[in-house]
C-alpha positions in Angstrom: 68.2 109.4 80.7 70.2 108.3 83.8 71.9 110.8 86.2 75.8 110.6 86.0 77.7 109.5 89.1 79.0 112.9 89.5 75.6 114.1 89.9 74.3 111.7 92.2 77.4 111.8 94.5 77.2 113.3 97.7 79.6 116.1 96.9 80.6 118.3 99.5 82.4 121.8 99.6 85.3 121.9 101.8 86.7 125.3 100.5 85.4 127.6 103.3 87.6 131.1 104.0 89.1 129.6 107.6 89.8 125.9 106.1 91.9 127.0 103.3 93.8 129.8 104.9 95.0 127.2 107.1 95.6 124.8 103.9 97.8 127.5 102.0 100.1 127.9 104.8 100.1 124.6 105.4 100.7 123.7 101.7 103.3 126.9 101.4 105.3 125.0 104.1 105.6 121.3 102.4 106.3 122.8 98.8 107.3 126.5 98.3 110.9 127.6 97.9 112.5 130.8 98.1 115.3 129.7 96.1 113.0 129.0 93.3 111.3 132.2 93.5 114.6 134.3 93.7 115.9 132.2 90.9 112.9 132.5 88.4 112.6 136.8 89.4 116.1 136.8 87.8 115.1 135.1 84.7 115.9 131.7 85.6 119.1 131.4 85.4 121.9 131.5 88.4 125.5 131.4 87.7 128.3 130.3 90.4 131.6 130.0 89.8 132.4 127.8 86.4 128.2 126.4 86.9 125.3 127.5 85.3 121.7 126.6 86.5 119.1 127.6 83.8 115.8 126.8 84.8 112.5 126.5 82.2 110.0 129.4 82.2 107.3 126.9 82.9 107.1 123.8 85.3 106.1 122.6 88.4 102.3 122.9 89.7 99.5 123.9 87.5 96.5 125.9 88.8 94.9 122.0 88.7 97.7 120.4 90.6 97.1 123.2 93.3 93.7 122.9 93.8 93.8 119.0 93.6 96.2 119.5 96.8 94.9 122.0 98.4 90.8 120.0 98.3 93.0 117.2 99.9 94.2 118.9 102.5 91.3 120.7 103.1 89.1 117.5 103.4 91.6 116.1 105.8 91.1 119.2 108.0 87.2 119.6 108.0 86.7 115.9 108.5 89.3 115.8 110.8 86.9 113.3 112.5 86.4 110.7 110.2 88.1 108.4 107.9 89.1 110.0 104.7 89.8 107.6 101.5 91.8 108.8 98.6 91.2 106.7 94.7 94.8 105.7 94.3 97.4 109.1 94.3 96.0 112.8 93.8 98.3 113.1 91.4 101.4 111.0 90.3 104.4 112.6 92.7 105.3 110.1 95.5 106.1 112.9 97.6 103.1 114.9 97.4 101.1 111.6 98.0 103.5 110.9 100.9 102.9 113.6 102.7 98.8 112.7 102.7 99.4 109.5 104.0 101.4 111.4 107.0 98.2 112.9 107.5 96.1 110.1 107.9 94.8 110.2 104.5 94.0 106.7 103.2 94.6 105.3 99.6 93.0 102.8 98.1 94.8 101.0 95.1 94.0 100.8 91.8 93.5 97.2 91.6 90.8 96.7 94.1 89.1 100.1 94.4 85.8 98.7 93.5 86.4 95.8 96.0 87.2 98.4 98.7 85.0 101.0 98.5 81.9 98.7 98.4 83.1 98.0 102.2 82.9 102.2 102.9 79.8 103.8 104.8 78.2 107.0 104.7 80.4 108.5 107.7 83.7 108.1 104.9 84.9 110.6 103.1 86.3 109.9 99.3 88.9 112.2 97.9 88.8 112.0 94.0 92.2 112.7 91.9 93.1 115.1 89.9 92.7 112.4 87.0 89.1 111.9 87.8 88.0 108.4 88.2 85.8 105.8 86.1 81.7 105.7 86.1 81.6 102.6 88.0 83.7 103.8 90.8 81.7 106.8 90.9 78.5 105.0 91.1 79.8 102.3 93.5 80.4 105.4 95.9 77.6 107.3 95.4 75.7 103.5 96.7 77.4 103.4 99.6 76.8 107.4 100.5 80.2 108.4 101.2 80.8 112.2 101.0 82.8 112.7 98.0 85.5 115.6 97.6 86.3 115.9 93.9 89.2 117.2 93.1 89.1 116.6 88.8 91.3 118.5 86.7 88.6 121.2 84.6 90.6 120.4 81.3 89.8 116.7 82.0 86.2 117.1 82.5 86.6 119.5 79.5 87.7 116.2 77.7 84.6 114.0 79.5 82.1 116.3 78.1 83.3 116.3 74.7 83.4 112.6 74.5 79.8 112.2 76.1 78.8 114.7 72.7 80.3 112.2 70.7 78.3 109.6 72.0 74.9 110.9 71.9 75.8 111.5 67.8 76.9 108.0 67.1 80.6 108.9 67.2 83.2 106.8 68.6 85.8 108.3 70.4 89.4 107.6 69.7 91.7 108.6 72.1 95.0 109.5 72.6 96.4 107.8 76.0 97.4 105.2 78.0 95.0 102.8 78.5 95.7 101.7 81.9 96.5 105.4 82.9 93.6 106.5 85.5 92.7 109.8 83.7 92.2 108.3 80.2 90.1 105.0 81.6 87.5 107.8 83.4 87.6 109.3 79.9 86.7 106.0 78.3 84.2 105.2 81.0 82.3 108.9 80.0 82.5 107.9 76.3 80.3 105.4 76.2 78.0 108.1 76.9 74.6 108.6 79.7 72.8 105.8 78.2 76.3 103.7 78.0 75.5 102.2 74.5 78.4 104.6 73.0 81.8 103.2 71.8 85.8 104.1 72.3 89.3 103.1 71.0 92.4 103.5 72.7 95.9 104.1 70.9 99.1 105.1 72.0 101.7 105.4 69.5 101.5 106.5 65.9 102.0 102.7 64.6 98.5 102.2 66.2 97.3 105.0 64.6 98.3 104.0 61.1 96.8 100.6 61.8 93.9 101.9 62.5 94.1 104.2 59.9 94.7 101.4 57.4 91.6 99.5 58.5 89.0 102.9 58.2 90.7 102.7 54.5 90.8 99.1 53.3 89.0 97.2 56.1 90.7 94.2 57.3 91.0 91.0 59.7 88.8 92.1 62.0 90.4 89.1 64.7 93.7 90.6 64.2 92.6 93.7 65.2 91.1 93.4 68.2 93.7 90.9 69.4 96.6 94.2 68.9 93.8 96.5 71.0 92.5 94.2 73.8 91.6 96.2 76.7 91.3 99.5 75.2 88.3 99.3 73.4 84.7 99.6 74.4 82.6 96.1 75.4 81.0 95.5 71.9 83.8 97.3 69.5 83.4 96.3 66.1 86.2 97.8 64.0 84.0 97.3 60.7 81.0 99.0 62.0 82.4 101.5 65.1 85.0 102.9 62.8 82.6 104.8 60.0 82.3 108.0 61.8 85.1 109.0 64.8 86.2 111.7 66.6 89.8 112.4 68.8 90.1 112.7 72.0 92.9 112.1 74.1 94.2 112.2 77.4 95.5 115.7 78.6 99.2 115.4 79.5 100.2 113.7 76.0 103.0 115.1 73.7 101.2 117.9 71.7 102.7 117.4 68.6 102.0 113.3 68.4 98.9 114.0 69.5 98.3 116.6 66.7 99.4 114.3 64.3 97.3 111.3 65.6 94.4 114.2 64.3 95.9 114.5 61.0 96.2 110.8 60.4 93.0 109.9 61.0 91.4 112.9 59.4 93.3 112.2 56.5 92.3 108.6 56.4 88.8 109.2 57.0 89.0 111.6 53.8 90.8 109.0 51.8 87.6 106.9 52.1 84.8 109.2 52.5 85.9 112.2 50.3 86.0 115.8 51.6 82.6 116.5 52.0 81.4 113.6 53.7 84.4 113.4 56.0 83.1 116.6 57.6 80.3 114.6 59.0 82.2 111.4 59.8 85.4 112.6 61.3 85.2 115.4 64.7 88.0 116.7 66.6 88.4 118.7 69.7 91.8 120.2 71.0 92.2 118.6 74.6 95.9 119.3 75.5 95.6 120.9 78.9 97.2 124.3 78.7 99.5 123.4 81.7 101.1 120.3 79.9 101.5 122.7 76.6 103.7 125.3 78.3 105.8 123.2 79.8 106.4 121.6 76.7 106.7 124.9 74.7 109.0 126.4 77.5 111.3 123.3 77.3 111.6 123.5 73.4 112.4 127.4 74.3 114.7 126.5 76.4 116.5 123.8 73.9 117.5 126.7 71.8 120.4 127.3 73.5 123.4 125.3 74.5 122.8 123.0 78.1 125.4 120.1 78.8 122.7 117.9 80.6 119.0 118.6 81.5 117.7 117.1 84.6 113.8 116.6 84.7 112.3 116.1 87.9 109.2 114.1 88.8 107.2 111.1 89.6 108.3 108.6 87.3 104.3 107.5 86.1 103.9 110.8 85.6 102.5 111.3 81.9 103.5 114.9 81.4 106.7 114.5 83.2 107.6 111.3 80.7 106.8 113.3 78.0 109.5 116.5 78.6 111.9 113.6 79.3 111.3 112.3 75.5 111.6 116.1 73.9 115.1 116.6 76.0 116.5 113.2 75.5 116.6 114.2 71.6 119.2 117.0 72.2 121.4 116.0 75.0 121.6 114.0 77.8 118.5 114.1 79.4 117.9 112.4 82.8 114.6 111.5 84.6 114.8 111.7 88.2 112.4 111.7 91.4 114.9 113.9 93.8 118.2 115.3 94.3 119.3 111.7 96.1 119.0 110.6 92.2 122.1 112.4 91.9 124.7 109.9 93.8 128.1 112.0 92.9 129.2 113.7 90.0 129.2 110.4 87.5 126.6 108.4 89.0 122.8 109.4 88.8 119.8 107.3 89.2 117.3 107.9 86.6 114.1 106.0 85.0 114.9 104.8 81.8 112.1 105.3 79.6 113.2 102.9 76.8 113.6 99.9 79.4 110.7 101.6 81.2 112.8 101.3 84.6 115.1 103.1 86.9 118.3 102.5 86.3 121.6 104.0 87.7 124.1 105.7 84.8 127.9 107.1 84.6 127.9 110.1 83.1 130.8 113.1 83.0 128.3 115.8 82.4 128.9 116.9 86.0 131.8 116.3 86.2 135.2 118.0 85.8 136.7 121.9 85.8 135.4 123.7 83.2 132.2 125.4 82.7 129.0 123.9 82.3 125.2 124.5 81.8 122.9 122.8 83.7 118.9 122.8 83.1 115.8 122.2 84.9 112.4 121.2 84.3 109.4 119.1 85.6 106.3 118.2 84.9 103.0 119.7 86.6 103.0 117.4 89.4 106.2 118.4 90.7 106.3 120.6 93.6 108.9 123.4 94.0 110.8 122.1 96.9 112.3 119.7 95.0 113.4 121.6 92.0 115.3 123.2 95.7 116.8 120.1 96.5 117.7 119.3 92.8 119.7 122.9 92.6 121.5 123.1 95.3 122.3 119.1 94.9 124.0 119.8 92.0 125.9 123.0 93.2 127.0 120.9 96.1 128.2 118.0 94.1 130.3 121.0 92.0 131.7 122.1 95.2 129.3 125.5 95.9 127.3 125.3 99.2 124.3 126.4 99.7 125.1 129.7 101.6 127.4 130.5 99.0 123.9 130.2 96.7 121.6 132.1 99.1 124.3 134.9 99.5 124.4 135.4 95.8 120.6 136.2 95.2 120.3 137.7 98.3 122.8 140.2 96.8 121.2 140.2 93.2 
């Protein structure tokens, strides 16, 4: 059996006691707020004048987001010397990934990773995301030597060693994602397994599922369906032959509850054509929702219970997790997806991303606006630091005519 990439990498540890006392107060400085903290110790919710600000219980960084951030800017700092490369973003916030490109730290796109990092020595350094990254990239840096900091997400590799089990049993993996999403093509790259002879199958909403579902059932045009799944299948898929025994997967920061029921569906199908029994041998499932991504999405629906006028979620607009809160607010009131407080132009105009036309998009809306009293919530995704749930609060308080010592005087005084 081959050694994985991982393994053969030259991994180093950049997490001694000096190094990262420097990196927390360092990382404290570009993303802590007070406000927040003051805000969330009084339950989350601030009231000035005729505006409410009601923040979720959960959001922003994840114990995974942290440390992804704080191995980056620890690598910067102990190879301070050196040329340090980062696999596309750490993680998908333009502001986190701006501030390591102010410190020198250099990405290299998706498109031409491979390309690039062939061109790398042993004297670089490679950061590795919080999304991990595919086999080959791995392999084409441990050639070249580089030193490699990797900064993957434990639920992820959770994911990667579940799918790896599936292959050394015969099972193909199914899973849940984006296919072009860098987190779910390193979990497609691990499920072809050590001796890379096993098999995956990528769907995203729950009319793939119910194709697929229709063809481990009845069989079909095998053309036709691998025309509807090009490029997120394994080299070598064969519908009619990879399909008999499967197992789920899926790619951490999806909607719990689609992904739940992308379980059920294929469970059931798989029973529909195998009976009980035997379905217990052809059909597997593992629970790979990273806990992070199901609070957030728990403490939103919490949150939902009660009456809001608009809910503002904050993030980077590829952001997986953060797209998802966006699609469980929009279903009870106006929800608007925004990368900072400049989103919010005025009181009727706010620039958003639009997930239906999948592009950002400026709205009128008279949420904001007028006399009388309103409720305003808050959320974000993982990869959203707190600073700019900051900006977001006291943009809106501003654009409803309360500044921000007016805000900072009141939960001084709470």
């Amino acid at each position: 059996m081959r050694q994985n990439a991982t393994e053969r990498s030259r991994r180093v540890n950049v997490r001694t006691p000096e190094v990262m006392e420097r990196v927390q107060a360092e990382v404290e400085d570009h993303y802590r707020s007070p406000i927040v903290e003051k805000i969330r110790a009084k339950g989350g919710t601030i009231t000035l004048g005729n505006t409410t600000i009601r923040l979720a219980k959960d959001f922003g960084f994840c114990y995974g987001v942290e440390r992804a951030i704080d191995l980056a800017y620890a690598a910067r700092k102990v190879f301070n010397d050196r040329k340090v490369y980062l696999l596309g973003e750490i993680i998908h916030n333009p502001e986190v990934n701006r501030q390591l490109t102010e410190m020198g730290v250099i990405s290299i796109p998706l498109g031409r990773q491979e390309e690039d990092i062939a061109k790398l020595s042993r004297d670089d350094v490679v950061i590795v995301p919080a999304f991990g990254a595919e086999t080959s990239l791995m392999n084409v840096i441990a050639e070249r030597g580089c030193m490699v900091v990797d900064t993957t997400c434990g639920d992820v590799m959770s994911v990667w060693k579940r799918v790896r089990g599936y292959a050394t049993q015969g099972i193909t993996s199914i899973i849940h994602g984006k296919a072009v999403h860098e987190e779910t093509r390193a979990t497609a790259s691990r499920a072809l397994g050590d001796k890379g002879n096993g098999h995956y199958l990528i769907v995203l909403t729950l009319a793939d599922v119910d194709f697929v579902c229709d063809y481990i059932r009845h069989g079909g045009d095998r053309a036709a369906f691998l025309e509807r799944f090009k490029g997120a299948y394994s080299e070598g898929f064969d519908p009619d032959l990879h399909l008999k025994r499967v197992g789920v997967a899926n790619q951490t920061t999806m909607l719990k509850s689609e992904t739940e029921e992308v379980q059920r569906r294929v469970q059931v199908a798989v029973q529909d054509r195998d009976g009980a029994e035997l379905a217990k041998q052809n059909y597997q499932v593992f629970d790979t929702i990273c806990g992070a991504t199901q609070e957030r999405q728990d403490a939103l629906f919490e949150m939902l219970k009660r009456p809001m006028d608009i809910l503002l979620v904050v993030g980077g607009y590829n952001s997986s997790n953060t797209t998802h809160l966006v699609e469980i607010g929009e279903q009870q009131l106006p929800t608007f997806f925004i990368r900072n407080a400049e989103c919010l132009r005025s009181l009727e105009q706010i620039v958003h991303f639009d997930l239906h036309a999948k592009g950002e998009k400026e709205s009128y809306s008279t949420q904001l606006a007028g006399d009388g009293d309103i409720v305003v919530g808050i959320t974000a995704g993982a990869s959203c630091p707190n600073n700019l749930i900051e900006d977001t609060i006291t943009r809106v308080f501003a654009l409803r005519g309360i500044g921000t010592e007016a805000l900072e005087a009141a939960l001084a005084s709470s």
